[in-house]
C-alpha positions as CSV (number, residue, x, y, z in Angstrom):
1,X,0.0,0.0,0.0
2,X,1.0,3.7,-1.0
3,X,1.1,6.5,1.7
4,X,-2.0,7.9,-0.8
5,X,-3.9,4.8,-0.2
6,X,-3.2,4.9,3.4
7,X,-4.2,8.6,3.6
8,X,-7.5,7.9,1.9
9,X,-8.1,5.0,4.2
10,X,-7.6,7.2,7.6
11,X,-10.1,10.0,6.3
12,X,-12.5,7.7,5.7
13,X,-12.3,6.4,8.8
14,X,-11.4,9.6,10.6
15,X,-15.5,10.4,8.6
16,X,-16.9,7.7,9.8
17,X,-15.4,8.3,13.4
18,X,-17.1,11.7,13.3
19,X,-20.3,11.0,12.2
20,X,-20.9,8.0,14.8
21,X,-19.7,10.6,17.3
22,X,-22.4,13.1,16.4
23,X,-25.4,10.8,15.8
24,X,-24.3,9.5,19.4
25,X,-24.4,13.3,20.9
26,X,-27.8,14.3,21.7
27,X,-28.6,17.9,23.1
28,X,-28.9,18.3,27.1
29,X,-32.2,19.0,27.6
30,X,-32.9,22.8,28.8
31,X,-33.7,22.5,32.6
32,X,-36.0,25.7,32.6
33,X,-38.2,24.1,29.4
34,X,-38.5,21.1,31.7
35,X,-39.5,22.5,34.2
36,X,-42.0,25.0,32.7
37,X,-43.9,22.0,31.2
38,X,-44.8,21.1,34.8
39,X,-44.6,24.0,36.7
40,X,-48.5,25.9,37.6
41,X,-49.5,28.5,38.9
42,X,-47.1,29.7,41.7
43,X,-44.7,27.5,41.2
44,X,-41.9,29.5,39.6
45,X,-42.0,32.0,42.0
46,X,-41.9,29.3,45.0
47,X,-39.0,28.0,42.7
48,X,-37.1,31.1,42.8
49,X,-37.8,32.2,46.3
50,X,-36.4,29.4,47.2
51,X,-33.6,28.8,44.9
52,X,-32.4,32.3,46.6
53,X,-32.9,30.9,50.5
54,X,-31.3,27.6,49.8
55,X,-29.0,27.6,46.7
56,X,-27.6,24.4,47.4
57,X,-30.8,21.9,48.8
58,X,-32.7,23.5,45.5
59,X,-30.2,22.3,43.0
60,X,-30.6,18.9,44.2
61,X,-34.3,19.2,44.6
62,X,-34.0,20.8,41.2
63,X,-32.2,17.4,39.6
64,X,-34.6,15.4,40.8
65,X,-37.8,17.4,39.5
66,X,-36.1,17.6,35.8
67,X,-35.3,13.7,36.1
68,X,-39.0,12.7,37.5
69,X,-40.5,15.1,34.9
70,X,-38.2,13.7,31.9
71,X,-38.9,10.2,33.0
72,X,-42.9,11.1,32.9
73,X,-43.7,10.3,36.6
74,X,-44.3,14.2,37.1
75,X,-46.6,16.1,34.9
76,X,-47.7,19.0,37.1
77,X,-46.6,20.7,40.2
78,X,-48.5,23.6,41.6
79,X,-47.1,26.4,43.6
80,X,-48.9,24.8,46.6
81,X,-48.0,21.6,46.2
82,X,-44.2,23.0,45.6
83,X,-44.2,25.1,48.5
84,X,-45.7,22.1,50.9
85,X,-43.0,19.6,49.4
86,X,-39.9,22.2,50.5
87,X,-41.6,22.6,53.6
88,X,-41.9,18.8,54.2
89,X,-38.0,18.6,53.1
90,X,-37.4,21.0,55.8
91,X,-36.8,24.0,54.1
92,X,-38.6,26.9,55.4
93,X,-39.1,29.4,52.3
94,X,-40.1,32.9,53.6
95,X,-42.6,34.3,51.0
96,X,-43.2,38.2,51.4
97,X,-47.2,38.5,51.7
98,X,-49.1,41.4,51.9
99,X,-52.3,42.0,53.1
100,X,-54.5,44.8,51.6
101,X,-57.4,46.2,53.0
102,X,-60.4,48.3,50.7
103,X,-62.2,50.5,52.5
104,X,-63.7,54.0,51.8
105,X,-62.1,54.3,48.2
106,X,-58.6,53.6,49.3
107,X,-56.5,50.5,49.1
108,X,-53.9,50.3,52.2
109,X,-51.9,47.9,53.9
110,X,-53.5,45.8,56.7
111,X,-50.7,47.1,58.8
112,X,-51.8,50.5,58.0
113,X,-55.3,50.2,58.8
114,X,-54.1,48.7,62.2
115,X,-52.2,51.5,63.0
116,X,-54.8,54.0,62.2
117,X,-57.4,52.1,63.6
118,X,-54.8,52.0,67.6
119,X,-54.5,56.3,67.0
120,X,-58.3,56.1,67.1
121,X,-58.5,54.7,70.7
């Protein structure tokens, strides 16, 4: 065999070497699409809340979601049902709530009409 024949021999196979590796690569799936197929509701901003608390439980809980979700064992996960699951892991997510109270044309804070209801007295 000639160092041309040789040459032709290793690009082929050098080809062939490439296009097995690309048929075997497949894309990683996006984590957010994942979880937007099951997330209701809430549930991103229970995500995110608590993503920001605990960075490091919610990347685990995170992993698992995407992999139950991929695998079709989870199709939908309300904000409720999100926030009761972290709190039955243990993790105590702190969600800022505000009450509002409607009275006499106004809208105020329930901690507002408090304090103006204590000046009365």
């Amino acid at each position: 065999m000639s160092d041309d024949e040789l040459a032709v021999i290793r690009q082929k196979r050098l080809r062939e070497f490439q296009k097995r590796f690309i048929s075997e690569e497949k894309p990683a799936p996006n984590v957010d699409e994942i979880l937007n197929k099951i997330f209701k509701g809430r549930a991103w901003e229970i995500f995110k809340v608590a993503t920001y608390q605990f960075p490091d439980a919610m990347n685990k809980v995170k992993d698992v979601l995407v992999k139950l979700a991929s695998s079709g064992k989870l199709t939908e996960v309300t904000g409720e049902e999100l926030y009761v699951f972290l709190r039955k892991l243990g993790l105590e997510v702190r969600l800022n709530t505000k009450i509002n109270y409607a009275g006499h044309g106004q809208l105020i804070s329930l901690e507002e009409r408090m304090k103006e209801e204590l000046k009365k007295k």
